[in-house]
C-alpha distance (Angstrom), angle and dihedral (degrees) to the residues before:
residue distance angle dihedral
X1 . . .
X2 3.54 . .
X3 3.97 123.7 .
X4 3.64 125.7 175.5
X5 3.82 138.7 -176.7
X6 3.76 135.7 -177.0
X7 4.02 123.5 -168.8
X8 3.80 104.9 169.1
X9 3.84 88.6 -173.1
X10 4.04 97.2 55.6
X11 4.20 102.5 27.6
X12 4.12 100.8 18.8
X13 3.78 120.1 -130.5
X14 3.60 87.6 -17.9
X15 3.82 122.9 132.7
X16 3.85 110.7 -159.7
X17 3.89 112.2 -158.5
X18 3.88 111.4 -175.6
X19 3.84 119.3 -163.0
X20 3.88 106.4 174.0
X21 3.74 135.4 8.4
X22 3.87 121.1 -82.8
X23 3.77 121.2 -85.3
X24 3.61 134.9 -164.5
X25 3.89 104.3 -104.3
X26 3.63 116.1 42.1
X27 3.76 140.2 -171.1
X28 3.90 121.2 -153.9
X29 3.60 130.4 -173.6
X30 4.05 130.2 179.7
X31 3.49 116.3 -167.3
X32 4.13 111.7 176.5
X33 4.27 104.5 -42.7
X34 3.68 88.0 -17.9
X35 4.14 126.9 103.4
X36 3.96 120.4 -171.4
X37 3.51 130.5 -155.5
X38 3.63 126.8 -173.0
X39 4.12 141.8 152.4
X40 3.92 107.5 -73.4
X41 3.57 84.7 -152.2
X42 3.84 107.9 44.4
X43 3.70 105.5 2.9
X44 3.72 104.9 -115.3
X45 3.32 120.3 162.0
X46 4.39 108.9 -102.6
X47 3.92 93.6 169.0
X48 3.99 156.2 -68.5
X49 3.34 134.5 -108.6
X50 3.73 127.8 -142.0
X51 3.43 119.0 -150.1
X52 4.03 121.6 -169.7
X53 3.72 76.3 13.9
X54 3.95 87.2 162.8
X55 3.98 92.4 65.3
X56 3.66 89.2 55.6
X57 4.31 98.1 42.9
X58 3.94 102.9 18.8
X59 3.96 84.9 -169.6
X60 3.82 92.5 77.0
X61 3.39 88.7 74.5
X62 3.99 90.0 83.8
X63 3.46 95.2 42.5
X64 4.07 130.2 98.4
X65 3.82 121.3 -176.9
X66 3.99 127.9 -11.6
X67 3.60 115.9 21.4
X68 3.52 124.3 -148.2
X69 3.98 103.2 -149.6
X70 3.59 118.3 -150.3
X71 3.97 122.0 -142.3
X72 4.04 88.8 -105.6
X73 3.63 90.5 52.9
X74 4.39 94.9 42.6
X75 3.61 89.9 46.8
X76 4.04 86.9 50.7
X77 3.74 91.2 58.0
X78 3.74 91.2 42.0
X79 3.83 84.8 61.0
X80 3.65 87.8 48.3
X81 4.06 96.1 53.5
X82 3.87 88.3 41.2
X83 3.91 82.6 58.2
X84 3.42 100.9 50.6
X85 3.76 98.1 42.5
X86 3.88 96.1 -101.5
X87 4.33 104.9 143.3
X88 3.73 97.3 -168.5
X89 3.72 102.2 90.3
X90 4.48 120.6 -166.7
X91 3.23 121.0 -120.0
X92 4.02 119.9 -162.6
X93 3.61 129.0 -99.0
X94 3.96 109.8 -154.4
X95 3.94 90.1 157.5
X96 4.27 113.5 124.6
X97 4.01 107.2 -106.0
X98 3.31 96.2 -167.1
X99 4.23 115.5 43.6
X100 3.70 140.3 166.2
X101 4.07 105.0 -85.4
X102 3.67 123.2 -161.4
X103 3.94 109.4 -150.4
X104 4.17 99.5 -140.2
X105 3.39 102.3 172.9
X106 4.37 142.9 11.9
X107 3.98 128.4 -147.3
X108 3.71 132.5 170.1
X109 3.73 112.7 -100.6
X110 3.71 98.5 -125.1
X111 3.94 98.8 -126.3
X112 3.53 103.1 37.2
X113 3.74 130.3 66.6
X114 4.31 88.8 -155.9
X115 3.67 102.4 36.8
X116 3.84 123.4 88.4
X117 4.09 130.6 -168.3
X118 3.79 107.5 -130.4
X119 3.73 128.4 -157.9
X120 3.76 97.7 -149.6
X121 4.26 127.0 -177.9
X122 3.54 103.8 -134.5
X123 3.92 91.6 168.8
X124 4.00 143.4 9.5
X125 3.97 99.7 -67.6
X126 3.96 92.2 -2.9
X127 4.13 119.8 113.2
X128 3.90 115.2 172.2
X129 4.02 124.1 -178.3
X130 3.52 116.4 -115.7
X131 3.83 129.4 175.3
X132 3.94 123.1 -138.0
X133 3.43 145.8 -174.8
X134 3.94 106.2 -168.6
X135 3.38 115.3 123.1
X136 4.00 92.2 -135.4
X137 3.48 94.3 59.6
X138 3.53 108.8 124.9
X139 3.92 136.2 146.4
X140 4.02 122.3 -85.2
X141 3.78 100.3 31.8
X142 3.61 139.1 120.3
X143 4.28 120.4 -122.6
X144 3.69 147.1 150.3
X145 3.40 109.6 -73.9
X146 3.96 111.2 -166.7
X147 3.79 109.0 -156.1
X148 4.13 120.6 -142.9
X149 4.22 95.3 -83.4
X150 3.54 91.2 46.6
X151 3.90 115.4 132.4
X152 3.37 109.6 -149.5
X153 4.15 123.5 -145.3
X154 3.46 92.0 -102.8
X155 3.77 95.9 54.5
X156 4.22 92.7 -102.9
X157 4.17 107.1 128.7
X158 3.80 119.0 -154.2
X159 3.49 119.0 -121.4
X160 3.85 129.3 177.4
X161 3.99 111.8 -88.1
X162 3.72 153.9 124.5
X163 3.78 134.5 -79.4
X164 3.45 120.2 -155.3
X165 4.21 87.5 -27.2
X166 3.58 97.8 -43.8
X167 4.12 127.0 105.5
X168 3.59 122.0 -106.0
X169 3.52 126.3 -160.9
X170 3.84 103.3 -174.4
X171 3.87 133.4 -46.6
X172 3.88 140.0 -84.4
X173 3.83 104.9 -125.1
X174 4.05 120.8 -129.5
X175 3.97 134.8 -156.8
X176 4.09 88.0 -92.3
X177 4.20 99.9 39.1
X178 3.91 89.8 54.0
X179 3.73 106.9 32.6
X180 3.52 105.6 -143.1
X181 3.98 120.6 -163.3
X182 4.04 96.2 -88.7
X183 3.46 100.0 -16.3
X184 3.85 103.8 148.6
X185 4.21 125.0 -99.5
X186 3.63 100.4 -111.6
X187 3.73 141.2 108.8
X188 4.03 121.8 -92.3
X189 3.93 142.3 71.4
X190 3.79 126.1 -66.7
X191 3.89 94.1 -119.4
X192 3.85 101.0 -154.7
X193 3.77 121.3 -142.3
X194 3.64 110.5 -106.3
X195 3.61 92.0 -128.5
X196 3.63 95.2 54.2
X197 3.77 100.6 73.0
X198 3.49 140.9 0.0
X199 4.28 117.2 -114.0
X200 3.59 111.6 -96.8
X201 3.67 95.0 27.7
X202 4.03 124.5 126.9
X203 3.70 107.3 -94.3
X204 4.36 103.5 -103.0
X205 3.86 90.9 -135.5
X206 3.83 88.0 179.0
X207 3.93 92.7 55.9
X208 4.17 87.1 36.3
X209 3.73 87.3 55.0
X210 4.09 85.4 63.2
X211 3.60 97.4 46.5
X212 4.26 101.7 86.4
X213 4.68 104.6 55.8
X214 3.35 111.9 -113.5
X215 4.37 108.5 -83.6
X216 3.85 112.0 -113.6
């Protein structure tokens, strides 16, 4: 898993590339322009950060947000961590985050009266559990599915984990969590036509971004 981000204006020339979810104890080592983070307690790699990370890959300059690293530009910070003395090389993630999920089937979550335990397709032959607490969530429909890697617009990354006791393998996106062009500023799913994509499919932001008119 490999996610990375890059906002100049809030962090400087810094890019931030995350490969595992926070954990209580942490190790960090800098050595020269290059910050290590890893498990205090078994030493897995957590993350690096980059810093004068525009001198290295002069094409972050146009970018804002997530950054989708290519294999050229991984292998160039792998060079960079050999370098400095870093062992813990990346590896590149070019696996969809965010997919068409079909919802197959509904339970009660045991210890709440408004969440529910889906069984969700997130691929051809693949059905993960995810718990959710829109109140459009119903059994038989197509959504946004965000897959544990997934970087959320508002900077918030989904990682495997429980609600209220109960395994959760991702999250079903709504109007508000994705922040579709228009789409209007209220609780619930985005319930996706069936003919608009296929299940398992990476989620066509650019066409998605059409899907609500234009508000008067």
């Amino acid at each position: 898993m490999l996610i990375s981000s890059y906002n100049p204006q809030e962090m400087g020339d810094v890019l931030v590339v995350i490969t595992g979810p926070d954990t209580a104890s942490q190790t960090v080592t800098t050595k020269e322009n290059v910050t290590q983070i890893i498990d205090a307690k078994d030493g897995h790699l957590l993350g690096y950060n980059f810093f004068n990370a525009s001198q290295l890959l002069p094409e972050l300059k146009e970018q804002q947000g997530q950054v989708f690293l290519s294999d050229a530009q991984v292998e160039k910070l792998n060079e960079l961590l050999e370098k400095v003395g870093f062992k813990d090389k990346l590896v590149a993630d070019h696996t969809p985050k965010f997919v068409v999920g079909y919802v197959e089937k509904i339970e009660d979550h045991p210890k709440s009266d408004h969440l529910k335990i889906t069984q969700t397709q997130v691929e051809d032959g693949k059905t993960v559990q995810i718990v959710c607490g829109s109140p459009n969530v119903k059994e038989h429909i197509k959504v946004v599915a965000a897959r544990p890697g997934a970087m959320m617009p508002d900077g918030k990354i989904i990682w495997p984990g429980e609600l209220m006791g109960v395994a959760s393998d991702g999250m079903l996106c709504g109007f508000r969590e994705l922040r579709l062009k228009n789409a209007p500023d209220k609780k619930g799913l985005w319930i996706i036509p069936d003919d608009w994509q296929e299940t398992g499919e990476a989620v066509d932001f650019d066409r998605a971004n059409t899907y609500f008119p234009a508000k008067d």
